[in-house]
C-alpha positions as CSV (number, residue, x, y, z in Angstrom):
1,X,0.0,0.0,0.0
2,X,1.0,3.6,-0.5
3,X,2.3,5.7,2.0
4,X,2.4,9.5,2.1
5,X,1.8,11.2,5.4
6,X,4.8,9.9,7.0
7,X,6.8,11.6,4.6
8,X,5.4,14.9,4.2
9,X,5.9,15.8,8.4
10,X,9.6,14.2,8.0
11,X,12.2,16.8,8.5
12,X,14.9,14.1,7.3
13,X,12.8,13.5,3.8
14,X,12.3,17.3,3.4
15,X,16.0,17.2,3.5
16,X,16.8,14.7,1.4
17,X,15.4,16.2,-1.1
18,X,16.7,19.5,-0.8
19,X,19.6,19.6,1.2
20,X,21.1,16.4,1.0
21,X,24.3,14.9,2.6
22,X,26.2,12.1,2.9
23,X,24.7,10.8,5.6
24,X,20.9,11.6,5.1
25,X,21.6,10.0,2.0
26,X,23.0,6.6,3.8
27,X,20.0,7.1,6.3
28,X,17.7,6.7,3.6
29,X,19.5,4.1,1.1
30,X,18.9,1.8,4.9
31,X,15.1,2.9,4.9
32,X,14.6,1.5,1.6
33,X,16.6,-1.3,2.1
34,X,14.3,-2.1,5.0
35,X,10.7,-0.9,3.3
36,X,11.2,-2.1,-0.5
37,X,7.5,-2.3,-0.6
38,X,7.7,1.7,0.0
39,X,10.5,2.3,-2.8
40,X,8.0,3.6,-6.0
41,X,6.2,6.5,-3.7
42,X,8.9,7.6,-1.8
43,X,11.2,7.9,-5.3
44,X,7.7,9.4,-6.7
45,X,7.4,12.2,-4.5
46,X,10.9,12.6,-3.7
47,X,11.4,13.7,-7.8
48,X,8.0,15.2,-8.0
49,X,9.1,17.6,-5.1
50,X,12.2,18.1,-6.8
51,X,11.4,20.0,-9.4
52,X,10.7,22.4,-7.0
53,X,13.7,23.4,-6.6
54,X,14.9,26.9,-7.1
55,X,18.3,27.6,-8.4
56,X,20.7,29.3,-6.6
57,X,17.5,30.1,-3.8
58,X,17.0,28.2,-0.6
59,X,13.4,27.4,0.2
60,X,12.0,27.9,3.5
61,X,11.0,25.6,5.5
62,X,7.6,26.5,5.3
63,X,7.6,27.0,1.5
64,X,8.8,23.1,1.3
65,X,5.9,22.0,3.9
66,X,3.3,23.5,1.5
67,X,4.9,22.2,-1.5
68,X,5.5,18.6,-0.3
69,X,1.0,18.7,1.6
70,X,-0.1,20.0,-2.2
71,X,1.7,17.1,-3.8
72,X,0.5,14.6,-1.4
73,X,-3.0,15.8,-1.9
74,X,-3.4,15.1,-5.0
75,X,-1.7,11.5,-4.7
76,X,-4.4,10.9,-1.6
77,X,-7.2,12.7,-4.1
78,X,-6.8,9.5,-6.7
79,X,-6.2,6.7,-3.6
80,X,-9.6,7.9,-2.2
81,X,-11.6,7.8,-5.0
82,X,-10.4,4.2,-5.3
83,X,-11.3,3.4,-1.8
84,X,-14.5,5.1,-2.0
85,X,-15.4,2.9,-5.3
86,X,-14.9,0.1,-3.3
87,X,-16.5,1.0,-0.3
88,X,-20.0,1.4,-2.3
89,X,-19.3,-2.5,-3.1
90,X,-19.6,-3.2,0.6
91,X,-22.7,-0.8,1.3
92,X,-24.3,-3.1,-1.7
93,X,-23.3,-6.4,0.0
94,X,-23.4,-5.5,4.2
95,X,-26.3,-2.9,4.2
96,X,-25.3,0.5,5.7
97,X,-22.5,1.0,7.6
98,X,-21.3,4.3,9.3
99,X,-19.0,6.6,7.6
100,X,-16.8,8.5,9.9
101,X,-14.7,12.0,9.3
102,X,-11.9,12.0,11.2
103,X,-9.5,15.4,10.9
104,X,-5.8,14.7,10.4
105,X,-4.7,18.3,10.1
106,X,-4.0,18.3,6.2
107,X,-7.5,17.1,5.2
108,X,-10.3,14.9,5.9
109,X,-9.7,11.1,5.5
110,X,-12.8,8.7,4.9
111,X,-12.8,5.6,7.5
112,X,-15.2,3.0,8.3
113,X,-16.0,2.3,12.2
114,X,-17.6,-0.7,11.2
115,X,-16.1,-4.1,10.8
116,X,-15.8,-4.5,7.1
117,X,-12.5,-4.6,5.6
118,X,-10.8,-2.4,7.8
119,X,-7.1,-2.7,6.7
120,X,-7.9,-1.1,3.4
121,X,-7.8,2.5,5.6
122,X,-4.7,1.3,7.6
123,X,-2.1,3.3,5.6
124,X,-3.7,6.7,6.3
125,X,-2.9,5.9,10.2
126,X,0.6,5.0,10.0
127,X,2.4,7.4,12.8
128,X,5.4,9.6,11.1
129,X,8.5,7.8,12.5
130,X,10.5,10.5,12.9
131,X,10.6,14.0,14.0
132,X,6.6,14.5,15.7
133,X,6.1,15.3,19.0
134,X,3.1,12.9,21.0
135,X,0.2,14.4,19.7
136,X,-3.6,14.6,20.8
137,X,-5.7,15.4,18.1
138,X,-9.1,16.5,19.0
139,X,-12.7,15.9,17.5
140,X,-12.8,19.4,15.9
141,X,-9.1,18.4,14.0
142,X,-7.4,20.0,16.6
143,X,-3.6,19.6,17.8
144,X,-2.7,19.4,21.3
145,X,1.0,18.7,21.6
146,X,1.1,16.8,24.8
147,X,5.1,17.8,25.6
148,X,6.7,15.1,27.2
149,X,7.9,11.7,25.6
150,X,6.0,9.7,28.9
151,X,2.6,11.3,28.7
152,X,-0.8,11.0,30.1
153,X,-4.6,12.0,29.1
154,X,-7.5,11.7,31.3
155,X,-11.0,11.3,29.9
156,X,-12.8,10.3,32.9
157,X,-14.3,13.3,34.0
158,X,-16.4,13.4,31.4
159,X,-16.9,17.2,30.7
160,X,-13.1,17.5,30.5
161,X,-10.2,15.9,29.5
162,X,-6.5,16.1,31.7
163,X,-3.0,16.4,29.8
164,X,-0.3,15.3,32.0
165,X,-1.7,15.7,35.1
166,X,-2.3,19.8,34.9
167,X,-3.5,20.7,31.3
168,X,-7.6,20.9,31.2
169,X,-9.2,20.7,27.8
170,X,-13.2,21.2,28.3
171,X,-15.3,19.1,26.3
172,X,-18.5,21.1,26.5
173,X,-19.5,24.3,26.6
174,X,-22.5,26.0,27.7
175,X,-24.3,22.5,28.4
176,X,-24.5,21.1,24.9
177,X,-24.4,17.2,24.5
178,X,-21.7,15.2,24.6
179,X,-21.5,13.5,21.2
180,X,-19.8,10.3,20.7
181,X,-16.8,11.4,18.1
182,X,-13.4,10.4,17.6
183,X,-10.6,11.5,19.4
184,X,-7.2,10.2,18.6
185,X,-3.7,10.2,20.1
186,X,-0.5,9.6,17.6
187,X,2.6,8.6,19.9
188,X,5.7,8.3,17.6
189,X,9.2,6.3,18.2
190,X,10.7,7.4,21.1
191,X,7.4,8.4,23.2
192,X,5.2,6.5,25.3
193,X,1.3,7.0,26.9
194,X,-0.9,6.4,29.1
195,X,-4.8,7.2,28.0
196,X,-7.1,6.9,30.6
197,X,-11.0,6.6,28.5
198,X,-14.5,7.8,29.7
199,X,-14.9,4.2,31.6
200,X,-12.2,4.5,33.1
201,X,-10.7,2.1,31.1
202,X,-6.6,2.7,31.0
203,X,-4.8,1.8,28.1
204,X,-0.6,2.4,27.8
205,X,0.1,3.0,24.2
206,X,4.2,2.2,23.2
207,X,6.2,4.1,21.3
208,X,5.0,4.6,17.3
209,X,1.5,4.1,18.3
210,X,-1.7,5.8,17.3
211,X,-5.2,5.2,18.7
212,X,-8.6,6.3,17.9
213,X,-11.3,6.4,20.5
214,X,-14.9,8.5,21.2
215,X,-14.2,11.3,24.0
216,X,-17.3,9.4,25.5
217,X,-19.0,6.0,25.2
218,X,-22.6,6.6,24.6
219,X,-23.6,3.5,22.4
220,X,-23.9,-0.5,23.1
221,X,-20.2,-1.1,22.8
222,X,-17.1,0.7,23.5
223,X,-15.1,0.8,20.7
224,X,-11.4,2.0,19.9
225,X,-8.9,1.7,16.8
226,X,-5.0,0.6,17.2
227,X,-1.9,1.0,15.1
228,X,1.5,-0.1,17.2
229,X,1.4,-1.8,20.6
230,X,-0.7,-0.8,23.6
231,X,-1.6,-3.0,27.2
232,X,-5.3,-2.7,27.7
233,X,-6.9,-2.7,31.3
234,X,-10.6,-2.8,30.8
235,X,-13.3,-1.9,32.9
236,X,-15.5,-4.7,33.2
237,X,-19.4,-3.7,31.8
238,X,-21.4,-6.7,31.0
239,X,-24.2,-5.1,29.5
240,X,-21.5,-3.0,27.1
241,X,-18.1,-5.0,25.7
242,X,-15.3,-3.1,24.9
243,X,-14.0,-4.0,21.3
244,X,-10.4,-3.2,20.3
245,X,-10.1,-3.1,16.4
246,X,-6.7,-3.7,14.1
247,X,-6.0,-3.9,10.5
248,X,-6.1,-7.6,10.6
249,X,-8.4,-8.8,13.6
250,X,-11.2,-7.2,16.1
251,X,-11.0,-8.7,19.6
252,X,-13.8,-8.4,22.1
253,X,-13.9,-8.1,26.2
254,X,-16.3,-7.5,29.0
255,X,-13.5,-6.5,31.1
256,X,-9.8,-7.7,31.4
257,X,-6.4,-7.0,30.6
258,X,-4.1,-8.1,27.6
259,X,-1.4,-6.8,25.1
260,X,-1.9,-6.2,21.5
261,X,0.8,-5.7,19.2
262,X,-0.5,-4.7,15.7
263,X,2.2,-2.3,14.2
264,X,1.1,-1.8,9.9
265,X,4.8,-2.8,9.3
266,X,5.6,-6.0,11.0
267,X,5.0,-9.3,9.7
268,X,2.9,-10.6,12.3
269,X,0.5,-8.8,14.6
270,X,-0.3,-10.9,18.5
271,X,-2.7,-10.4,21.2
272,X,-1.4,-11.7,24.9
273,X,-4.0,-12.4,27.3
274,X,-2.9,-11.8,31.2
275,X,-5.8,-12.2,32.9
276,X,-9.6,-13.1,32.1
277,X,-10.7,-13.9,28.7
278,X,-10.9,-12.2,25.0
279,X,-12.8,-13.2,21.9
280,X,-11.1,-12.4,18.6
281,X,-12.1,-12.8,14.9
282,X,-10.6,-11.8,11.7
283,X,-11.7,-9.2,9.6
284,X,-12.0,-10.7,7.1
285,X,-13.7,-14.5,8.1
286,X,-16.9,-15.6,6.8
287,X,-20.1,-15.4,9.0
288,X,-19.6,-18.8,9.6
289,X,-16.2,-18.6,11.3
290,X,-15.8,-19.2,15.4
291,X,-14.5,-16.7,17.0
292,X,-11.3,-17.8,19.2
293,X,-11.2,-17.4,22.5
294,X,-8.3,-16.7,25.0
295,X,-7.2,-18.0,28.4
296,X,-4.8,-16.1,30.5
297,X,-1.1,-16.9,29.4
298,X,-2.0,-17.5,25.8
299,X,-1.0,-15.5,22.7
300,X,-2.9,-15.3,19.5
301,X,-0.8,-14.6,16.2
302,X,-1.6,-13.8,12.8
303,X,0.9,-13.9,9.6
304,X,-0.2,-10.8,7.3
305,X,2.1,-12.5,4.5
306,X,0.5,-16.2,4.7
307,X,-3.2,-14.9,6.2
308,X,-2.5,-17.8,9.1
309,X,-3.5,-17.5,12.8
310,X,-2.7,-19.7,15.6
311,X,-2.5,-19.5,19.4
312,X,-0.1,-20.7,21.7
313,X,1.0,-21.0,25.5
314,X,3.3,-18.2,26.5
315,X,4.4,-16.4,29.6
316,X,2.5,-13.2,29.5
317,X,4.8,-11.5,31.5
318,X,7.3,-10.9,28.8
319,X,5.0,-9.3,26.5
320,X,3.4,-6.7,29.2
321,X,6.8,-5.2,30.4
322,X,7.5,-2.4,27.8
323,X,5.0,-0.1,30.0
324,X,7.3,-1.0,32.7
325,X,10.2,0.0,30.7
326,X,11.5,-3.3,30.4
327,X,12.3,-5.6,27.7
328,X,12.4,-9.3,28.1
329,X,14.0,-11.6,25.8
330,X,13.7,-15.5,25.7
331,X,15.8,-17.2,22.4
332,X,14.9,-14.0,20.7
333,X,15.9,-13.7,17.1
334,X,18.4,-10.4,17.8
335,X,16.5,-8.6,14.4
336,X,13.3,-8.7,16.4
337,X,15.3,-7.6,19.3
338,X,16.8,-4.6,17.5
339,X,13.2,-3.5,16.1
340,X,12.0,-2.5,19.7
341,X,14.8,-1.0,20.5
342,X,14.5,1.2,17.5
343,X,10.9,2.3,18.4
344,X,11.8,2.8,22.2
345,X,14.6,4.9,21.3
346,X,13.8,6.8,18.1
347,X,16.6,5.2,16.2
348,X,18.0,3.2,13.2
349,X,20.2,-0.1,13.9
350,X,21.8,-1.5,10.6
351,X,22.9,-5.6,11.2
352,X,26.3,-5.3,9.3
353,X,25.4,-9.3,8.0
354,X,21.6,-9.2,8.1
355,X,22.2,-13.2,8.8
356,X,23.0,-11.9,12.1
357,X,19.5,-10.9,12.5
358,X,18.9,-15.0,13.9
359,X,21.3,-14.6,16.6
360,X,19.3,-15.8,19.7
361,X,18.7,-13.3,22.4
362,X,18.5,-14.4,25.9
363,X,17.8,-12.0,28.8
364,X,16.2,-8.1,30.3
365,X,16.8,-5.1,29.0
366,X,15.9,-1.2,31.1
367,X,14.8,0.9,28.8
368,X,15.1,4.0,31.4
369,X,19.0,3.1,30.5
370,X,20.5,5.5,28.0
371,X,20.2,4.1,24.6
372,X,24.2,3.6,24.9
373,X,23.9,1.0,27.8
374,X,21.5,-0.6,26.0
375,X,23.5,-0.9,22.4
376,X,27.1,-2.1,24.7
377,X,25.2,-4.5,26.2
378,X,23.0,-6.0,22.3
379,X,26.7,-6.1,21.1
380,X,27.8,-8.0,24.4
381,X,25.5,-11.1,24.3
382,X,25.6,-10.8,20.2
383,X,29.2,-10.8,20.5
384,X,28.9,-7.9,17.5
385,X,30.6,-4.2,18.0
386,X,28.4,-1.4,17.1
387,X,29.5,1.7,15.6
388,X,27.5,4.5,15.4
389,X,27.0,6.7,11.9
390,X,25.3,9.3,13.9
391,X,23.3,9.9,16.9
392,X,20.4,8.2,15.6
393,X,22.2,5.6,12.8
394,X,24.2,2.9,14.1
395,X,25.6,-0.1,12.9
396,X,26.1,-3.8,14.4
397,X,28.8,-5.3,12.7
């Protein structure tokens, strides 16, 4: 799928393309070594935005912004026709489904709340990997940046929302309703939160994580969107289940806690039950499909790239850590290993031999370490050196 939004709020693609070096250059020859799939846009728009260029003049910063959203608008303008072509097909088949406009600060993007395929929004949600601040963006398409890379928001007043313990952001003014629209929280690499919803459900989002959620459950079911990783702690409300939606799956609760992982770029996205019991079901399964069902301790999986599923005994406790700040590692394949550490830390780790990447990892890891301690001590049980490129690039060889 086609990607844009990530690049357009990237200071390092802006500078790519017009003000490279040798190093941003490097930087990105890794990204596309890593994202193939992404190669024809990013080469698209990089050239497209090129011809921009003023000789002899330097752009501002601003000036490139506007260039690079005016581009990507009329890239997004063909996808969603496309999408909305294919949407009438579904309206024809399921019978009306809810169309919902959710603001994402260049433009309005077209998203279905409803079950039906899902994944085919997914792309427009990816969180910009580098260079954003945590964000909360408001029903209205409003921005609040939330400051610090460990936040918190707090729905469960009701009438007002809490940033970080002091901010108050009012929901209603002079005693109008309280509608049931989407709010939505972008936490890229490097940042962490913790979102406490109108039930008083809390949910801890990892780093380059977005979630989409109503400022207030009003109807029969609670219902939220994630892309990245998050630890949900549900209130339990038998008479309203709490539904937690990916690209891939939908799983469904009364009131528990479990871990889903479901970043739009990894191969596999899993679900980790701790306590209680979830009911899951793909998006994409026939009415005649049973829905699976999880018992504390066991993880559900699903390969994008084969469309298989399967669940499995695990210790749960190695899965729940991150909010901790810990990583756990039990004969982990050192890419996998190097992947979180990325996110965590807002970085880029290049495996010198990228057979390396099976090396079995054994062992914890504090994030609260600086990113330093953590690299000496990957090279130390890989037996690798590491050498960094730059203060974000570094290299395992």
């Amino acid at each position: 799928m086609e990607e844009i939004r990530k690049y357009i709020d990237n200071s390092l693609f802006i500078k790519w393309v017009f003000d490279p070096d040798e190093n941003i250059n490097e930087y990105w020859d890794y990204y596309l070594e890593k994202h193939p799939e992404e190669n024809r846009i990013l080469q698209a728009l990089k050239n497209e935005l090129a011809l921009f260029r003023i000789s002899g003049q330097t752009l501002s910063e601003e000036r490139k912004r506007i260039l690079s959203k005016k581009i990507a608008r009329q890239i997004i303008e063909g996808q969603r026709m496309s999408r909305i072509r294919k949407a009438g097909q579904f309206l024809l088949k399921f019978a009306a489904f809810a169309v919902l406009f959710i603001g994402l600060g260049a433009g309005l993007v077209y998203f279905y709340w409803d079950k039906p395929d899902i994944s085919d929004f997914a792309q427009y949600f990816e969180v910009p990997e580098m260079s954003s601040k945590p964000t909360l963006v408001l029903s209205d398409g409003s921005n609040v940046n939330l400051d610090k890379n460990e936040s918190t928001v707090d729905y469960a007043s009701h009438d007002h929302i809490v940033v970080n313990e002091d901010s108050i952001i009012q929901l209603s003014q002079n005693n109008k309703k309280i509608e049931e629209v989407p709010n939505q929280i972008l936490i890229p690499f490097g940042s962490r939160a913790k979102v406490v919803l109108s039930d008083h459900s809390v949910v801890w989002l990892n780093a380059g994580s977005r979630l989409i959620y109503p400022s207030v459950f009003i109807g029969k079911e609670r219902e939220v969107l994630l892309f990245g990783e998050a630890f949900f702690q549900i209130e339990k409300d038998e008479l309203k289940p709490f539904i937690v939606k990916t690209a891939e799956y939908q799983i469904k609760v009364l009131g528990t806690q479990f871990n889903v992982s479901a970043y739009p770029g990894d191969a596999i996205s899993q679900t980790v039950l701790t306590e209680g019991s979830i009911k899951l079901s793909l998006n994409n399964s026939s009415w005649f499909e049973k829905e699976i069902v999880l018992k504390p301790n066991e993880m559900f999986s699903f390969n994008k790239g084969m469309n298989e599923s399967k669940v499995e005994k695990v210790m749960s406790e190695k899965y729940v850590l991150w909010k901790d700040g810990i990583l756990k590692f039990d004969n982990e394949d050192l890419s996998r290993v190097i992947k979180k550490i990325e996110r965590f830390y807002n970085i880029q780790i290049k495996l010198d031999d990228p057979l390396d990447g099976s090396i079995k990892i054994d062992g914890k890891l504090n994030l609260k370490e600086d990113k330093y301690e953590v690299l000496h001590y990957i090279s130390k049980v890989s037996r690798r050196k590491y050498a960094e490129v730059n203060e974000r690039y570094f290299v395992i060889e």
